[in-house]
KOLVO-120879 format. One line per 3 residues: number of its first residue (from 1); their letters; for each residue x, y, z of N, C-alpha, C, O, CB. Coordinates in nm, 2 decimals, always signed. Glycine has a CB too. Layout:
N
NUM = a = X:Y:Z:X:Y:Z:X:Y:Z:X:Y:Z:X:Y:Z  ... .
END
This chain:
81
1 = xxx = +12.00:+7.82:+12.95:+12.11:+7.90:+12.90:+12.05:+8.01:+12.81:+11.98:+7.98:+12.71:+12.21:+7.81:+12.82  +12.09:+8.13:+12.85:+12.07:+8.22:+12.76:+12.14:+8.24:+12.63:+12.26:+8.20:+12.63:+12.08:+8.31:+12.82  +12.08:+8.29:+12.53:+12.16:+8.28:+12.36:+12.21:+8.43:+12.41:+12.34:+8.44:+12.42:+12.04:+8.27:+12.17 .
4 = xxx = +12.12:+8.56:+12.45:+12.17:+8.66:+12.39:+12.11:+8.74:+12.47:+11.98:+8.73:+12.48:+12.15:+8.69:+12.24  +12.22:+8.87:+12.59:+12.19:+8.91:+12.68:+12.04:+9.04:+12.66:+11.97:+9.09:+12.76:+12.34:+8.95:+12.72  +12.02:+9.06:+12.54:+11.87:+9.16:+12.48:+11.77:+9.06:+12.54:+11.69:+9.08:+12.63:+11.85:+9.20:+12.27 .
7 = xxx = +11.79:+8.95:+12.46:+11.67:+8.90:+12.48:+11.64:+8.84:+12.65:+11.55:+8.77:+12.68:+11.67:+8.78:+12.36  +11.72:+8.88:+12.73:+11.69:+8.83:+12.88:+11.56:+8.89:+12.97:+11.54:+8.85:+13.09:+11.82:+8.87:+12.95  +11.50:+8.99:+12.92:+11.38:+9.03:+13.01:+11.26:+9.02:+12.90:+11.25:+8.93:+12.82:+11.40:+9.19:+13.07 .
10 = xxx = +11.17:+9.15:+12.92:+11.05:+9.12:+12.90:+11.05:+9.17:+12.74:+10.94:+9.19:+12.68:+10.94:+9.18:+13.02  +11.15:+9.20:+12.68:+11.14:+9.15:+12.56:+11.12:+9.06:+12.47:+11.05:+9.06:+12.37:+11.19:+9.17:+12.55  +11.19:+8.98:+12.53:+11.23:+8.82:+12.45:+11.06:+8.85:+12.40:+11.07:+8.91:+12.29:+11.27:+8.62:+12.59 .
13 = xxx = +10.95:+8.83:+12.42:+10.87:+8.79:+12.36:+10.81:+8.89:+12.30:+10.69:+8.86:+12.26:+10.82:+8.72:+12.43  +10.86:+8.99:+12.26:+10.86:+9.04:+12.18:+10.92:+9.02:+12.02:+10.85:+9.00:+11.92:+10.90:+9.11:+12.23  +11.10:+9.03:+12.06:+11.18:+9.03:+11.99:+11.21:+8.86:+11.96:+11.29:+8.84:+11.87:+11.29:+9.11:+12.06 .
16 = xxx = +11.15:+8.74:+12.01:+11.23:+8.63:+11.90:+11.04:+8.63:+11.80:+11.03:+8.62:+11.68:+11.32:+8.39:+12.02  +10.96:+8.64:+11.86:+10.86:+8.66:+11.74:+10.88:+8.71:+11.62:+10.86:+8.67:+11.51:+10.76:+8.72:+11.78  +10.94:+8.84:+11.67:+10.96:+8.96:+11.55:+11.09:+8.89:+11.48:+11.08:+8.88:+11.36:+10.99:+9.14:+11.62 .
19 = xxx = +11.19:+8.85:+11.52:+11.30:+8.82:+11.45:+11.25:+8.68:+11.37:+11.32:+8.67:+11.27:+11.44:+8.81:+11.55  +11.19:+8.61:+11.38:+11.14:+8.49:+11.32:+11.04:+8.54:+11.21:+11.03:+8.47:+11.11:+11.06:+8.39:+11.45  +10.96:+8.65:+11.21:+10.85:+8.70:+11.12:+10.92:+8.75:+11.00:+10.88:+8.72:+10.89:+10.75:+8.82:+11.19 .
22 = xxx = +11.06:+8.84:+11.02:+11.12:+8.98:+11.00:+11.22:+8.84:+10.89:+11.25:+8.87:+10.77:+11.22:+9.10:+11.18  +11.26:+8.72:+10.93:+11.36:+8.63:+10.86:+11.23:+8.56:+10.78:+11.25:+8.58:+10.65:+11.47:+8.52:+10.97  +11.14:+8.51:+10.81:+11.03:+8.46:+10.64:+10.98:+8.55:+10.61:+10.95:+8.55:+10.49:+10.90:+8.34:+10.64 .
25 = xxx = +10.94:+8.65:+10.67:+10.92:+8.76:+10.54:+11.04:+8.81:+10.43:+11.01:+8.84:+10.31:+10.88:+8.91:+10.60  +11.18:+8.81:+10.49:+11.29:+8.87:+10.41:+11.32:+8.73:+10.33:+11.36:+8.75:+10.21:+11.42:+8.95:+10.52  +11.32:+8.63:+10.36:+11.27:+8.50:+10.24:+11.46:+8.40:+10.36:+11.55:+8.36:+10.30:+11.30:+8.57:+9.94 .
28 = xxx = +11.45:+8.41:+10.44:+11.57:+8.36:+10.52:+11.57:+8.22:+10.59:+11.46:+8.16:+10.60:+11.59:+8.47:+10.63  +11.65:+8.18:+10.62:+11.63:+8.03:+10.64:+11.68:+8.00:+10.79:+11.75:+8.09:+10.84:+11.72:+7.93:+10.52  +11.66:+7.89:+10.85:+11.69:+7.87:+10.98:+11.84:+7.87:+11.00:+11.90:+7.93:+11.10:+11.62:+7.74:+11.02 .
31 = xxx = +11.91:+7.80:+10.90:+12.08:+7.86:+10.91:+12.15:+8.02:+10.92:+12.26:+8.05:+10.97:+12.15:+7.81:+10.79  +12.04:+8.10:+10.83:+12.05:+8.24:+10.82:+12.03:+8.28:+10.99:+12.13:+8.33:+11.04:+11.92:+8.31:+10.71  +11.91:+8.25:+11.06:+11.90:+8.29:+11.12:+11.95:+8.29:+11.24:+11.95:+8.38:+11.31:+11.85:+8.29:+11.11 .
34 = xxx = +12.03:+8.14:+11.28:+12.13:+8.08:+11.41:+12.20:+8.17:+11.37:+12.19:+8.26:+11.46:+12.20:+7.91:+11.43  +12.28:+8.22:+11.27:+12.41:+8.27:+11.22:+12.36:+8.46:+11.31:+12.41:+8.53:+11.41:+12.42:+8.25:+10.98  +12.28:+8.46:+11.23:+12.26:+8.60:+11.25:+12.21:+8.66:+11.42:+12.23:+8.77:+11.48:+12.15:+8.64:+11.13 .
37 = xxx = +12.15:+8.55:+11.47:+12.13:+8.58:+11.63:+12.26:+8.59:+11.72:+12.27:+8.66:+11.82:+12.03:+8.46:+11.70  +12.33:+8.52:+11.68:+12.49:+8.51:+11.72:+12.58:+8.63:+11.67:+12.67:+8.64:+11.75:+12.57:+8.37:+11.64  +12.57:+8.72:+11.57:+12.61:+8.79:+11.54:+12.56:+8.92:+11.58:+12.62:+9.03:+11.57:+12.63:+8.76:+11.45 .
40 = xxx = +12.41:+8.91:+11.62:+12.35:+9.03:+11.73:+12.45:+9.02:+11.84:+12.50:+9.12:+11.88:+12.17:+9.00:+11.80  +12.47:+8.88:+11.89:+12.51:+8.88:+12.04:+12.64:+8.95:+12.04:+12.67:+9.03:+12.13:+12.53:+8.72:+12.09  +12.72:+8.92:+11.96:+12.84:+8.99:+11.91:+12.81:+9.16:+11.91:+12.86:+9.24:+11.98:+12.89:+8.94:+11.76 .
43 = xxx = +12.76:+9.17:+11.84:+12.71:+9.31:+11.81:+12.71:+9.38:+11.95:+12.81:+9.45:+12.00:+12.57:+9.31:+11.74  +12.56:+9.35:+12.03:+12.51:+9.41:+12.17:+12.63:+9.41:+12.24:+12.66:+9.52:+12.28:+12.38:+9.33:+12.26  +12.72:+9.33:+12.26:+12.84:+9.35:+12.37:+12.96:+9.43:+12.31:+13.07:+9.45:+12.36:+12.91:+9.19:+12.43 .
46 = xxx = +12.92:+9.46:+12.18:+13.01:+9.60:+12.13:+12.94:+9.71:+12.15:+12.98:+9.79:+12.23:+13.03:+9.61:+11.97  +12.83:+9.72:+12.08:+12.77:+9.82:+12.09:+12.61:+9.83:+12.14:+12.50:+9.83:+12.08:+12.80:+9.86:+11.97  +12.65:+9.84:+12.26:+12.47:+9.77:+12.29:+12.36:+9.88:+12.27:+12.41:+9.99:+12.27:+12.44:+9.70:+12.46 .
49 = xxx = +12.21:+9.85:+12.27:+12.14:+9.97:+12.25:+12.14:+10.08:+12.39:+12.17:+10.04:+12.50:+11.99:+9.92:+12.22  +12.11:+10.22:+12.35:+12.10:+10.28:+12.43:+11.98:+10.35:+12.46:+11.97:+10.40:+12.57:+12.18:+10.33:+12.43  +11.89:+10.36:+12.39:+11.76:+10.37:+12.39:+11.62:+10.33:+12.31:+11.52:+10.38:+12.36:+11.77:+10.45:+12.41 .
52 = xxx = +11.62:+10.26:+12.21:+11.45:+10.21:+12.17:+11.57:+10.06:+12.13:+11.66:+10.07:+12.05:+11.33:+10.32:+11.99  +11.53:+9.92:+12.22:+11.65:+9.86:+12.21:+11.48:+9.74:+12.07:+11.53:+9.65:+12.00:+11.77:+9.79:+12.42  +11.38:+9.75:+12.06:+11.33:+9.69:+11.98:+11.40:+9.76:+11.86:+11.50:+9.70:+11.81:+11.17:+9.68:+11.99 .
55 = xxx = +11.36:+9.89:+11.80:+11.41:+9.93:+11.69:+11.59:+9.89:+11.67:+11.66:+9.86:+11.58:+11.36:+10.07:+11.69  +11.61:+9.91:+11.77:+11.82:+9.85:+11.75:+11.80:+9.71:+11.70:+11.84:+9.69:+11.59:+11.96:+9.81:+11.94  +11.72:+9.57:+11.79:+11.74:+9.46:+11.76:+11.65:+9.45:+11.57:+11.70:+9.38:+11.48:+11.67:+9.36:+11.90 .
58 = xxx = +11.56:+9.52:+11.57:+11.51:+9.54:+11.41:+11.66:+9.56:+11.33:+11.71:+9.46:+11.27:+11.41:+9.71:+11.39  +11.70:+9.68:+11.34:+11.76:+9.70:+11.26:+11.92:+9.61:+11.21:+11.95:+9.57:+11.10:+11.75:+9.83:+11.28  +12.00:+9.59:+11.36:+12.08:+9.52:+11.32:+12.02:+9.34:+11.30:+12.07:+9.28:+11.20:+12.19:+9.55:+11.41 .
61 = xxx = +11.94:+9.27:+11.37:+11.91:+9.16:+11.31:+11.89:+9.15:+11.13:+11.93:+9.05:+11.07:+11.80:+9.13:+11.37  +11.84:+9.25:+11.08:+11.78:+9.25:+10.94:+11.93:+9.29:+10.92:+11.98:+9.18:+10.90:+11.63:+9.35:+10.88  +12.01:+9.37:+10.93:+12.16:+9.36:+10.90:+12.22:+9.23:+10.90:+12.25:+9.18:+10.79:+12.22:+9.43:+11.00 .
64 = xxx = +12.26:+9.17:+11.03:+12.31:+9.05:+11.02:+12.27:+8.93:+10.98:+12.34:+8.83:+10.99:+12.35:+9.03:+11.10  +12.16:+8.93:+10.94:+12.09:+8.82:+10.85:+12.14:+8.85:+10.71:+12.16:+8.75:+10.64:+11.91:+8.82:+10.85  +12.19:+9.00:+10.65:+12.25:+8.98:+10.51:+12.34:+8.93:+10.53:+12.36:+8.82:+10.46:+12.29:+9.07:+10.42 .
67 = xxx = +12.46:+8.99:+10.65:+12.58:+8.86:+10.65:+12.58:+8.72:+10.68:+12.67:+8.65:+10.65:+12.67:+8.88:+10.73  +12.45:+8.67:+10.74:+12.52:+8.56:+10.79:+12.44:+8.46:+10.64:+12.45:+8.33:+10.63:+12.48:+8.51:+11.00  +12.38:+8.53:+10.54:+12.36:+8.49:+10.39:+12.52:+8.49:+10.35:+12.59:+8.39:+10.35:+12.25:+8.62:+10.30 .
70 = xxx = +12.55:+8.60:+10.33:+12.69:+8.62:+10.28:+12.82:+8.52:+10.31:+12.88:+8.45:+10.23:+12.72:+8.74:+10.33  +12.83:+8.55:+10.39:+12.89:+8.44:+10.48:+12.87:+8.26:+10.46:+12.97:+8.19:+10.44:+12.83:+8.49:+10.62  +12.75:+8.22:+10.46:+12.69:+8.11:+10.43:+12.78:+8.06:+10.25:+12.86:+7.98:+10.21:+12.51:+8.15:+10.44 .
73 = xxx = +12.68:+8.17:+10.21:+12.74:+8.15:+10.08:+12.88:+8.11:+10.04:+12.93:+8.00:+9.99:+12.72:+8.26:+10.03  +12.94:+8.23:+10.07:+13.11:+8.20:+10.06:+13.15:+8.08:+10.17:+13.24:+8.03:+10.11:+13.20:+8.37:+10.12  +13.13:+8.03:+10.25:+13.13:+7.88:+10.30:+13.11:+7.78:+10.19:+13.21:+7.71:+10.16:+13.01:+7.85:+10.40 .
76 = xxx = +13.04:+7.78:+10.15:+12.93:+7.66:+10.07:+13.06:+7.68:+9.92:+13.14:+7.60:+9.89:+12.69:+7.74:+10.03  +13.04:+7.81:+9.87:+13.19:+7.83:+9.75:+13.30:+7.81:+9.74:+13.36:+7.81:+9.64:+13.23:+7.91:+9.71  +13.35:+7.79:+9.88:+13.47:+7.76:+9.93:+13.55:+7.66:+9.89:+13.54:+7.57:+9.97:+13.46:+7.73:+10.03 .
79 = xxx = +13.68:+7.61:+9.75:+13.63:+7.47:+9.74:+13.69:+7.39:+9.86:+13.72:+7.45:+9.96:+13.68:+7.41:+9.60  +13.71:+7.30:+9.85:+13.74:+7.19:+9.97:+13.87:+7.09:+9.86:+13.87:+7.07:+9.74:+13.56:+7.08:+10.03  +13.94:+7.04:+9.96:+14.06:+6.94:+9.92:+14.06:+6.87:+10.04:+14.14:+6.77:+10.05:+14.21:+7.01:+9.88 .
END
């Protein structure tokens, strides 16, 4: 099963290296990151790249890794009853 239609050719091994390096360097956690690969996927079938599609998956992954922080957070603060 594929996660995410970018990563289906001869990228993938490019791009899940780099997105795994790009999330512990930016100090991100494995929940950050399920969240935020799911929110690329969302993304590409909005707006998919149209030409340097490494620098697109750069830039919005390191994007949607702040939300899916954000997001997390406000989850976790949420109170519960």
């Amino acid at each position: 099963m594929r996660i995410c239609p970018i990563l289906t050719d001869d990228l993938t091994d490019i791009l899940l290296p780099m997105s795994l390096l790009m999330a512990e360097n930016l100090g991100y956690g494995h929940n950050e990151m399920i969240e935020a690969v799911c929110k690329v996927n969302d993304k590409f079938h909005q707006y998919p790249p149209t030409k340097n599609r490494t620098a697109w998956f750069r830039m919005v992954f390191e994007e949607k890794l702040k939300e899916a922080r954000g997001d997390i957070l406000a989850y976790k603060a949420k109170p519960r009853s």
